[in-house]
N, C-alpha and C positions, 0 to 999 in steps of 0.2 A: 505735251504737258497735260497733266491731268485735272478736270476744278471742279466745283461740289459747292453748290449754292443753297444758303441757307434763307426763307422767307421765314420775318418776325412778322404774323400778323395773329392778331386772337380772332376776326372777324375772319381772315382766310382758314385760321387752323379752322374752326367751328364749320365752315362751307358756305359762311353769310357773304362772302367775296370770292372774286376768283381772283389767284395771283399773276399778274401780268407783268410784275418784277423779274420774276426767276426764270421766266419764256425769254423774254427780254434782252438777258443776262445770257442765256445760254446760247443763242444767236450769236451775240456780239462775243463770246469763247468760241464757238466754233467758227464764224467768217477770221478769225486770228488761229486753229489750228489746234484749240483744245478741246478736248473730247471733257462733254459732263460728264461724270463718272456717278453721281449722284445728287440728288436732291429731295429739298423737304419744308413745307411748312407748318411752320412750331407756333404756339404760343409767345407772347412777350415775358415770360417766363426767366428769370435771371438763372436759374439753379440749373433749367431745361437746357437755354442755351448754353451753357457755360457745361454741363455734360454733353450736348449734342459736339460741338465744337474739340472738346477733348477726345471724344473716340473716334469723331472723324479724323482730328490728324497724329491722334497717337496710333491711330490703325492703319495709316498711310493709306487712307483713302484717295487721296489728293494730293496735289504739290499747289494747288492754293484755293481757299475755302473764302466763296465771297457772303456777306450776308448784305442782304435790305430786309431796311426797317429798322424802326426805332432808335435813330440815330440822336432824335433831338429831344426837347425838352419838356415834353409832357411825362407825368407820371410813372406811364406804361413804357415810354422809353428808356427802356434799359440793356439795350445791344451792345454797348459801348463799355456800359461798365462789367456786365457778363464776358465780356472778349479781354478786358485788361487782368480778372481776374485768372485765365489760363494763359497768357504769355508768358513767352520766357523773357522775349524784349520787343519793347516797342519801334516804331519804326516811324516818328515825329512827322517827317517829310508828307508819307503819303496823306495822312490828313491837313495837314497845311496847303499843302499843291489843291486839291480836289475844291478846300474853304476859299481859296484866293481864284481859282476862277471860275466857283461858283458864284462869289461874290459880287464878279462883273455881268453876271444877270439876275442876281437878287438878293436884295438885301438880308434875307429870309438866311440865308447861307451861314451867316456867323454864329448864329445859333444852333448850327452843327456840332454834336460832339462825336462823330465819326473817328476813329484810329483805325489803325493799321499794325502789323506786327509779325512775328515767328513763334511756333509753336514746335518744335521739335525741327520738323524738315518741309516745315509747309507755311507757307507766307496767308493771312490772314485779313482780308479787308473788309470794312464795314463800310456800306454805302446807303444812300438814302431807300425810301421804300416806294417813292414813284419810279417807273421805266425809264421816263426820261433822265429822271435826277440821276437814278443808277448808272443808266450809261453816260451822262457826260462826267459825273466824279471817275468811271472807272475807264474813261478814254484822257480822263484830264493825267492817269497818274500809268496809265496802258505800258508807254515805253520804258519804262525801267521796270516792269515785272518779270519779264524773262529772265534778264539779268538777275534780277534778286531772288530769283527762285533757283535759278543757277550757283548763286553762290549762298545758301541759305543750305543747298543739298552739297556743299564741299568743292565746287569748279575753282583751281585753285590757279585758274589764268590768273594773268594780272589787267587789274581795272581799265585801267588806261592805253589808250591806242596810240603806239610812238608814231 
C-alpha cells in the first residue's frame, strides 16, 4: 500500500512549528508495510486542502491520504469540511470508531468532527493534529483499512469468511 500524509497547520506551514504529526504517522505506515509516498504541510486553508486532497488522489498518488489537523471546532478547523467537499462517499463508521474510543480517554473527543471516506480509488482519513491523537484514532479504526482500500480499488473477493 501506498499513503500520503496531509499536515493542517498555519503555524507549521509558516516554520513557527515543527510537525511531529506527519513523522509520527509515517512510522506507524510503515511498522504496518506502507511506504509514504508523499507528504506536506498546508495551511488550514479550505480551498488548499480540498485542491491538495483532489490531486493527490485523482493522480493516484496513494491508495490512502491520511490528514491531521483541524479536526475540531475552532474557526481554523476546517479539515473536515474541506475533505467532505471532494468525496464521492463517506464512510460513517471510521469516524464514529476513532470518537467512541477516544472518548474512553477524554471527554475532549466528542467534539471531533473528523470523517473518513473515497475519493475515486483512494480511501481518505482525517485524524486529530496531536501524534498521539493521530495514532490512536488511526490504530482505533487500522484493521479494516487494508480491507477497504482493497475493495475501494475493485477486490471482488467476498467479505466474509465461511
Amino acid at each position: 500500500m501506498r499513503g500520503a500524509i496531509l499536515t493542517l497547520s498555519d503555524k507549521g506551514s509558516r516554520g513557527e512549528r515543527v510537525d511531529s504529526s506527519g513523522p509520527a504517522l509515517e512510522k506507524y505506515l510503515e511498522e504496518r508495510g506502507v511506504t509514504t509516498v508523499r507528504s506536506a504541510v498546508i495551511p488550514d486553508e479550505a480551498a488548499l486542502i480540498s485542491r491538495t486532497l483532489k490531486e493527490w488522489a485523482d493522480g493516484d498518488v496513494a491508495d490512502i491520504i491520511l490528514t491531521t489537523g483541524g479536526t475540531g471546532v475552532s474557526p481554523r478547523d476546517v479539515t473536515p469540511d474541506a475533505t467532505v467537499e471532494v468525496l464521492d462517499r463517506v464512510i460513517p463508521g471510521f469516524g464514529e470508531v476513532m470518537r467512541a474510543k477516544s472518548l474512553q480517554k477524554t471527554p475532549h473527543a466528542m467534539i471531533s468532527r473528523a470523517v473518513a471516506g473515497i475519493r475515486g480509488n483512494t480511501l481518505i482519513i482525517n485524524l486529530p493534529g496531536s501524534p498521539k491523537g493521530a495514532i490512536e484514532n488511526l490504530d482505533a479504526v487500522w484493521a479494516a483499512v487494508p480491507h477497504a482500500v482493497a475493495k475501494i480499488q475493485g477486490d471482488k473477493s467476498d467479505c466474509a469468511v465461511p
